[in-house]
Biotite code that builds the C-alpha atoms (Angstrom):
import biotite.structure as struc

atoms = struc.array([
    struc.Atom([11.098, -13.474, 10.555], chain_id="A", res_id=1, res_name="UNK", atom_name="CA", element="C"),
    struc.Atom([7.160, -13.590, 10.058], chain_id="A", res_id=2, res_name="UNK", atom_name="CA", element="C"),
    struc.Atom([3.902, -15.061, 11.079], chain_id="A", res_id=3, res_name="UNK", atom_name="CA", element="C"),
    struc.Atom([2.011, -17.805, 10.067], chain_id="A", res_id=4, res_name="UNK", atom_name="CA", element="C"),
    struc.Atom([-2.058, -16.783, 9.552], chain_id="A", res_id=5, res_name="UNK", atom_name="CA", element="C"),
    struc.Atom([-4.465, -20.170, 9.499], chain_id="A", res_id=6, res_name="UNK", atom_name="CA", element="C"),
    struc.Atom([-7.792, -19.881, 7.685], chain_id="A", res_id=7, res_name="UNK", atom_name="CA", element="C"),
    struc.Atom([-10.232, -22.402, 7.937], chain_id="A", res_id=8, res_name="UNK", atom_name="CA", element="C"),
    struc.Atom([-12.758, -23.048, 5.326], chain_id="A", res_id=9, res_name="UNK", atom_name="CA", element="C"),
    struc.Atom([-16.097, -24.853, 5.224], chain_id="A", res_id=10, res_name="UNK", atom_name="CA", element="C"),
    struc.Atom([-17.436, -26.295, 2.079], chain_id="A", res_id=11, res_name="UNK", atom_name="CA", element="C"),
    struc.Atom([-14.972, -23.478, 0.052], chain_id="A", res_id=12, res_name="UNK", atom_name="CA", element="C"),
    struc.Atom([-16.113, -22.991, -3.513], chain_id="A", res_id=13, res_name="UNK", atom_name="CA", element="C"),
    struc.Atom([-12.855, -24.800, -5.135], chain_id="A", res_id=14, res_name="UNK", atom_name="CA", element="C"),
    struc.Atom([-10.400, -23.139, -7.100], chain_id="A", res_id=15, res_name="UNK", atom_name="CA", element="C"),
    struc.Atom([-7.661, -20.944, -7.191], chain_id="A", res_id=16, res_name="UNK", atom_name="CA", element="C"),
    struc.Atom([-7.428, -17.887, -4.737], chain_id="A", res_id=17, res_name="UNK", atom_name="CA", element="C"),
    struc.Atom([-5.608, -14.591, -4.795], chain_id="A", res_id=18, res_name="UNK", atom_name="CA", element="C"),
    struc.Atom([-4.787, -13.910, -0.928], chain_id="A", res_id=19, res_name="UNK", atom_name="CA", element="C"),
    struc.Atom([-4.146, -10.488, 0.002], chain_id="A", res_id=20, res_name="UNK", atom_name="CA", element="C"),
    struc.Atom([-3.327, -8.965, 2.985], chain_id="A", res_id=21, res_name="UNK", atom_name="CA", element="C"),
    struc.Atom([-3.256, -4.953, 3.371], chain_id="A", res_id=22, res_name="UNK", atom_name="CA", element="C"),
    struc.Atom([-2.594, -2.324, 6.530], chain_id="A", res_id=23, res_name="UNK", atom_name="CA", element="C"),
    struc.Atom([-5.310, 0.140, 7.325], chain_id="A", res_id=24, res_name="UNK", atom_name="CA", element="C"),
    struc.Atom([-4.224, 2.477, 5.438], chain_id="A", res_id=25, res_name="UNK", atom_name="CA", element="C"),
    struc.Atom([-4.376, 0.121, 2.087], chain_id="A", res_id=26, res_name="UNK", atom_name="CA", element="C"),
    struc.Atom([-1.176, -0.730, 1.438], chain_id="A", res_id=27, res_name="UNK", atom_name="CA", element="C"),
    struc.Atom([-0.265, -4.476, 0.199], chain_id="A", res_id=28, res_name="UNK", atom_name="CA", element="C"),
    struc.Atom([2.201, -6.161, 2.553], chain_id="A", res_id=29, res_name="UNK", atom_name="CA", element="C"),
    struc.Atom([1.444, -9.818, 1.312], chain_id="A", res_id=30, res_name="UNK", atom_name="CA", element="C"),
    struc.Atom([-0.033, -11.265, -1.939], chain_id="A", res_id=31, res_name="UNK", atom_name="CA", element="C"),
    struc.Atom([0.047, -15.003, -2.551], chain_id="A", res_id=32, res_name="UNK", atom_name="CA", element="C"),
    struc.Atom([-2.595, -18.045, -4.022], chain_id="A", res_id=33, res_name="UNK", atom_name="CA", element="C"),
    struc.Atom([-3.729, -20.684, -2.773], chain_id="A", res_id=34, res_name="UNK", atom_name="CA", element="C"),
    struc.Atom([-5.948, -23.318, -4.161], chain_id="A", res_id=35, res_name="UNK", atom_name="CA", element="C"),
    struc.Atom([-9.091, -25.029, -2.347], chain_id="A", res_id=36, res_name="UNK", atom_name="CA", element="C"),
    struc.Atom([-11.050, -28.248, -2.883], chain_id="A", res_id=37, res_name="UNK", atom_name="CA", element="C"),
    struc.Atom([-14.452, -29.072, -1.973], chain_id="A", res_id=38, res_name="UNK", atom_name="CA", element="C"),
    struc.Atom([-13.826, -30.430, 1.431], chain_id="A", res_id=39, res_name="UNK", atom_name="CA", element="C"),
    struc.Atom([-13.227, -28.597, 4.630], chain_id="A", res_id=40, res_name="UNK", atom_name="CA", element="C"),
    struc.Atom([-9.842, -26.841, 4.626], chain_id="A", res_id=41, res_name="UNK", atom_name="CA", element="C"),
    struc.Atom([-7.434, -25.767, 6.778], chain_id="A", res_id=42, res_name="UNK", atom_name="CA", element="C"),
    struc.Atom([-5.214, -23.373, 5.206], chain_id="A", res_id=43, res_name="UNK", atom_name="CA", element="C"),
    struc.Atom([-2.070, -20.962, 6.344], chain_id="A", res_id=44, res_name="UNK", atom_name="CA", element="C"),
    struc.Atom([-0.107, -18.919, 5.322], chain_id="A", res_id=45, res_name="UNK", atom_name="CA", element="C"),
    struc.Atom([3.500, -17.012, 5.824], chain_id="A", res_id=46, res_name="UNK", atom_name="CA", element="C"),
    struc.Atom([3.377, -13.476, 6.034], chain_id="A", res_id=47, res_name="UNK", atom_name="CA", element="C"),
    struc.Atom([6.232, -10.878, 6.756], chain_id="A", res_id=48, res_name="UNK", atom_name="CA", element="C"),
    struc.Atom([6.855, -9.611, 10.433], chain_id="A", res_id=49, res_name="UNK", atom_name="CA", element="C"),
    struc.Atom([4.161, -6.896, 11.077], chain_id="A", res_id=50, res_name="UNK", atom_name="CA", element="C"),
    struc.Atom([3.360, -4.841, 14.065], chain_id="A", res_id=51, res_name="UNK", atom_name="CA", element="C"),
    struc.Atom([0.152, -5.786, 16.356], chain_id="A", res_id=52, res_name="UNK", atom_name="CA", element="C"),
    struc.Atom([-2.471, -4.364, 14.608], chain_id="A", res_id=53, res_name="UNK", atom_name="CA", element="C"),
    struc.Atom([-5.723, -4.601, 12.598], chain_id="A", res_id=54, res_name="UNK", atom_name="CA", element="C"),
    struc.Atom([-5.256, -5.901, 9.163], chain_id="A", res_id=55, res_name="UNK", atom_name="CA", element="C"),
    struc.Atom([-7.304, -6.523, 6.207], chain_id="A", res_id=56, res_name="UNK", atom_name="CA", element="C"),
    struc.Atom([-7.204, -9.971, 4.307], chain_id="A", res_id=57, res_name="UNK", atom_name="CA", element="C"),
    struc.Atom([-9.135, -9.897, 0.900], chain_id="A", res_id=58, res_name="UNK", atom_name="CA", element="C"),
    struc.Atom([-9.480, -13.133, -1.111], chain_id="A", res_id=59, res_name="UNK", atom_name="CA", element="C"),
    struc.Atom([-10.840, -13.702, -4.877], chain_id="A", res_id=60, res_name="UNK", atom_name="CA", element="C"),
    struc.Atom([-11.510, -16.450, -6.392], chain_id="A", res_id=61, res_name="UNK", atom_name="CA", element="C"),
    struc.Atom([-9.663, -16.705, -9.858], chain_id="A", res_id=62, res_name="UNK", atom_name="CA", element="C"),
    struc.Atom([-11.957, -17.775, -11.884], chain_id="A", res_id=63, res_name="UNK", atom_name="CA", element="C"),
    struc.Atom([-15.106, -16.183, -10.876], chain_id="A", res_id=64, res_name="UNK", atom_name="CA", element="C"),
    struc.Atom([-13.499, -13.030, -9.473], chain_id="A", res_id=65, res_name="UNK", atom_name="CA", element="C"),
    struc.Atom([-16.140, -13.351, -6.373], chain_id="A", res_id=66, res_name="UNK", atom_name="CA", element="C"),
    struc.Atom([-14.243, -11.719, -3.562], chain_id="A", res_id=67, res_name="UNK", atom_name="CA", element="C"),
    struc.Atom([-13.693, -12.040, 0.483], chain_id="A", res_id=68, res_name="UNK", atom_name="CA", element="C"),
    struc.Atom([-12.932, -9.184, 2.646], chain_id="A", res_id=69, res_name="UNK", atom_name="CA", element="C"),
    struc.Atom([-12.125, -9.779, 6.116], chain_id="A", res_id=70, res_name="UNK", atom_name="CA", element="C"),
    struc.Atom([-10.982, -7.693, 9.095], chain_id="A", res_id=71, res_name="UNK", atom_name="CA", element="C"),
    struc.Atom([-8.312, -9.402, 11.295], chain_id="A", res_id=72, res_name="UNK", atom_name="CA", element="C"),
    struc.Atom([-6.343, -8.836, 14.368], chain_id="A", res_id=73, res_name="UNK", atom_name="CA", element="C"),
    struc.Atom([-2.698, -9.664, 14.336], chain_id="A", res_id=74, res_name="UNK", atom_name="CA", element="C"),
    struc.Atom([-1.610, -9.871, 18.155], chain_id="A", res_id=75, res_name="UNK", atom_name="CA", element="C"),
])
């Protein structure tokens, strides 16, 4: 089975988004885009059954290649 992750965004920068989400120890367990408008956005998405841990999510915007590194928990 898996787990759904929800992201909320404020005021994104729109586009297209590479969403990545890696263990501790670097390795990619889920890759998928998404795309975001200008308005507040509520976003989620399905990733594979993982064990309670800390995760990291990186996400980069397509066309500008700007990135977002984040640090989550998965309980």
């Amino acid at each position: 089975m898996g787990s759904l992750l929800h992201f909320e965004f404020k005021k994104p920068v729109p586009g297209i988004y590479s969403v990545q989400l890696f263990t501790q120890t670097g390795q990619l367990i889920h890759a998928e885009e998404i795309e975001l408008n200008e308005k507040n956005q509520l976003v989620s998405i399905k990733v594979p059954s993982v064990t309670d841990g800390t995760y990291f999510i990186r996400m980069r915007n397509k066309k500008t290649e700007k990135e977002y590194p984040e640090k989550i928990v998965i309980e």
